[in-house]
C-alpha positions, 0 to 999 in steps of 0.5 A, a space after each residue: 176848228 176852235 178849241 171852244 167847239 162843243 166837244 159833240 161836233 167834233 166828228 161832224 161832218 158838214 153837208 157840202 153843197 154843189 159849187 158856186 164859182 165866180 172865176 169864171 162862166 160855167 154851163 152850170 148843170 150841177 146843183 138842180 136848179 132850173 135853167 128858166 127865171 121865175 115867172 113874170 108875174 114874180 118878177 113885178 111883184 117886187 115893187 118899190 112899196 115891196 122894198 121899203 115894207 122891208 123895214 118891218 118883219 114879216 108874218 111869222 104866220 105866213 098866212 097869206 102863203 098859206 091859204 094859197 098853197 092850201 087852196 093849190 093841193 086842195 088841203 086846209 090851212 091846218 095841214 101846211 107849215 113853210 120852212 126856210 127852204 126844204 131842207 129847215 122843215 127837214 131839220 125841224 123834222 128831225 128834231 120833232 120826230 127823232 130822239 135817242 129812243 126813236 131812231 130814223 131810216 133812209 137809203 144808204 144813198 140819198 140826200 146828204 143831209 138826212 145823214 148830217 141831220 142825224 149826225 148833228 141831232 145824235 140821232 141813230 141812223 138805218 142806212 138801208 141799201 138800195 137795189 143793184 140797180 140803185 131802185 129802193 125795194 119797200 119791202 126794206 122798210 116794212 115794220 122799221 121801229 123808227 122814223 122812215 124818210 124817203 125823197 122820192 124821186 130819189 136823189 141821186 138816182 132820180 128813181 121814184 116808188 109808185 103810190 102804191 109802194 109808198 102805201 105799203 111802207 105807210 100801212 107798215 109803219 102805222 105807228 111812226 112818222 114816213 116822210 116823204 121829201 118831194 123835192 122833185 116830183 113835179 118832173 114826172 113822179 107821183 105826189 102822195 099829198 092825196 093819201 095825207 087824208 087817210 094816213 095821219 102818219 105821213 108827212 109830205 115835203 116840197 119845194 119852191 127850189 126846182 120846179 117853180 124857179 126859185 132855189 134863191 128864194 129859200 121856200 118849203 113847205 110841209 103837207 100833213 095832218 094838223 098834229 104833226 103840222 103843230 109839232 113842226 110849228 113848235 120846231 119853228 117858233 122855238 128856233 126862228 118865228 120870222 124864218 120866212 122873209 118878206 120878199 120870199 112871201 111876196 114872190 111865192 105868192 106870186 108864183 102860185 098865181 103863175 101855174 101854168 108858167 111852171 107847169 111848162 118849165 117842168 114840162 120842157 125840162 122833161 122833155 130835154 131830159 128825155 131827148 138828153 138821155 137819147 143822146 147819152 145812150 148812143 154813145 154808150 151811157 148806162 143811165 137810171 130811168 130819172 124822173 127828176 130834173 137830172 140825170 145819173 149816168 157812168 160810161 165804161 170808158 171812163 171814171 166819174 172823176 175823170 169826166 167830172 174834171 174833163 167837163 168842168 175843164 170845158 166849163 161845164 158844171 156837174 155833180 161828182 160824189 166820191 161814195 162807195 157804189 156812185 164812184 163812176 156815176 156823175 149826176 147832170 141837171 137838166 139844163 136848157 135845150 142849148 146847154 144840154 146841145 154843149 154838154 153833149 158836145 164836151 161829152 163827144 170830145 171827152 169821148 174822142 180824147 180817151 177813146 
C-alpha cells in the first residue's frame, strides 16, 4: 500500500473473487455463473443502432427496466431500485442502513462481502454462528437491536430458511431493516418478495448474475416498500447516477421478455445438481442439501486444499476457502450435464490416487 493510504483502510481486507485465469482452458465450476448464454432474444438485442447510442449516457432512471422488473414480481415501479450488480445495492444498503450506532448482523459464514462492507463502512459486526450442520437457526436473530442481512440460500452452504423462519426474524425485528440477499433463490429456495407488502422493514435483493445469464452484464435489483427504496436512491444518485450502462438496460430488457428460457436453464441445472449429488454420495461425499446453483461438499479422505489443487491439476475449477469450520469443504457450481460428467470423473481419479 501507498504512504498516501487513508490511515482508515490500512486493516482493510479486500473481498477476493473467484479465479479467472487465462493460462489456460478450465472447466470452470468455481465462481456460480451459469453454464448456459443468455437467451436469444439478448443476444439480438445488441444492434448496430445499440452501439452507436453508446455515445450518449443512459437513463439514470432505468425506467424502462423498471416497470418490466415490476410488472414481472407483480410490485409497483416505486418498489424497485437497479445496482450495479447485487453486490452495489448491497453497499448502498449498508451505508443507508448501518452507521456507528445502527450496527448489522449476518452469519459468521456467508457472502464475503457483508464483512468487508462492514469493514470499509467502520461499521459494527454480529457474526452469528451457524448450526453444526451449517443451517442458520432464526432464533439467532430474533430482537438483534441492528440491521439483520441474510442471503438465502445461504452461501456457501446452499441452505435456505422457509418463509415462515423469515417472517419470524421479520416480526422480530419490527423496528429494523432485514435484508434479504436472493442471489440464488431461482434454484429451488422460497423468495419472500410476497411478504414486501406486509412488512415494510424487509428489503429483498436479487440478480441477473445466475439464474438469467448475465454475471457480465453486472445487474441487480432491490424489491421494497418505497421509503426504503428512495433511501437507496439517495445512496445511488450521491455515489453514480448512470450506474447502470446501456447495453446492460438493453440485454436486461430483453431477457425479461425471455422467461421461460431461464425458467429452463435454472430448471436443468437443478436437475444436474440433484443427479451430481447422487454421484458424490456413492463415493463418499458429506454434502449440505443446497438449493442454490452449487454444491458443498468434503470427503474424509482428503482435505479441501488438497482437492481443490488436485482438480485445478486436472483443469477443473472450484472454490476453496481457507475459514475455521469450511477448511475441508469445497463449494463446485453447477456446470452442465458434461462438465459435471468430467468433474465426477477428476474425483474418481483423485479418489483412486489418495485412497
Amino acid at each position: 500500500m501507498s504512504k498516501f493510504l487513508s490511515s482508515r483502510f490500512t486493516d482493510l481486507q479486500a473481498y477476493t473473487p473467484g479465479e479467472q485465469p487465462r493460462e489456460m482452458q478450465y472447466i470452470k465450476l468455481n465462481t456460480n455463473e451459469s453454464p448456459y448464454p443468455p437467451s436469444p432474444k439478448v443476444l439480438t438485442s445488441v444492434t448496430p443502432s445499440a452501439l452507436e447510442s453508446l455515445r450518449l449516457y443512459p437513463d439514470p432512471e432505468c425506467r424502462d427496466l423498471i416497470k418490466k422488473l415490476a410488472r414481472r414480481y407483480g410490485v409497483g415501479e416505486e418498489n424497485i431500485a437497479v445496482g450495479n450488480g447485487s453486490d452495489e445495492l448491497l453497499a448502498f444498503s449498508f451505508m443507508a442502513f448501518c452507521d456507528q450506532y445502527i450496527g448489522v448482523a449476518f452469519p459468521e459464514i456467508s457472502y464475503g462481502f457483508y464483512q468487508v462492507y462492514s469493514d470499509l463502512l467502520g461499521i459494527n459486526a454480529k457474526k452469528i454462528p451457524l448450526k453444526q450442520d451449517l443451517s442458520i437457526n432464526p432464533k439467532d436473530y430474533f430482537s438483534l437491536d441492528r440491521t439483520i442481512v441474510i442471503a438465502n440460500p445461504n452461501a456457501p452452504s446452499g441452505l435456505a430458511l422457509s418463509l415462515d423462519e423469515l417472517e419470524e426474524i421479520l416480526q422480530q425485528n419490527a423496528n429494523h431493516l432485514v435484508l434479504i440477499d436472493e442471489a440464488y433463490v431461482d434454484f429451488g429456495a422460497k423468495s419472500c418478495v410476497q411478504l414486501i407488502k406486509r412488512y415494510p422493514n424487509l428489503l429483498v435483493i436479487q440478480t441477473f448474475s445466475k439464474s438469467r445469464c448475465l454475471a457480465g452484464g453486472r445487474l441487480g435489483f432491490a424489491i421494497a416498500q418505497p421509503e426504503i427504496i428512495s433511501d437507496l436512491n439517495i445512496m445511488k444518485y450521491s455515489f453514480n447516477p448512470y450506474n447502470i450502462n446501456r447495453l446492460t438496460l438493453l440485454t436486461a430488457e430483453a431477457s425479461l421478455d425471455d422467461d421461460v428460457y431461464y425458467q429452463k436453464c435454472a430448471e436443468k441445472i437443478q436437475v444436474t445438481r440433484e443427479s451430481t449429488k447422487e454421484q458424490l454420495n456413492k463415493r463418499g461425499f458429506e454434502q449440505t442439501d443446497s438449493l442454490a446453483n452449487f454444491l458443498f461438499i468434503r470427503h474424509p479422505a482428503i482435505s479441501g486444499k488438497m482437492l481443490y489443487e488436485r482438480l485445478r491439476e486436472k483443469g477443473i475449477l472450484v472454490r476453496y476457502f481457507e475459514k475455521p469450520k469450511i477448511e475441508n469443504n469445497i463449494r463446485v457450481t453447477i456446470g452442465t450435464s458434461a462438465q459435471m460428467a468430467s468433474f465426477i470423473s477428476a474425483i474418481d481419479e483423485i479418489l483412486q490416487e489418495v485412497q
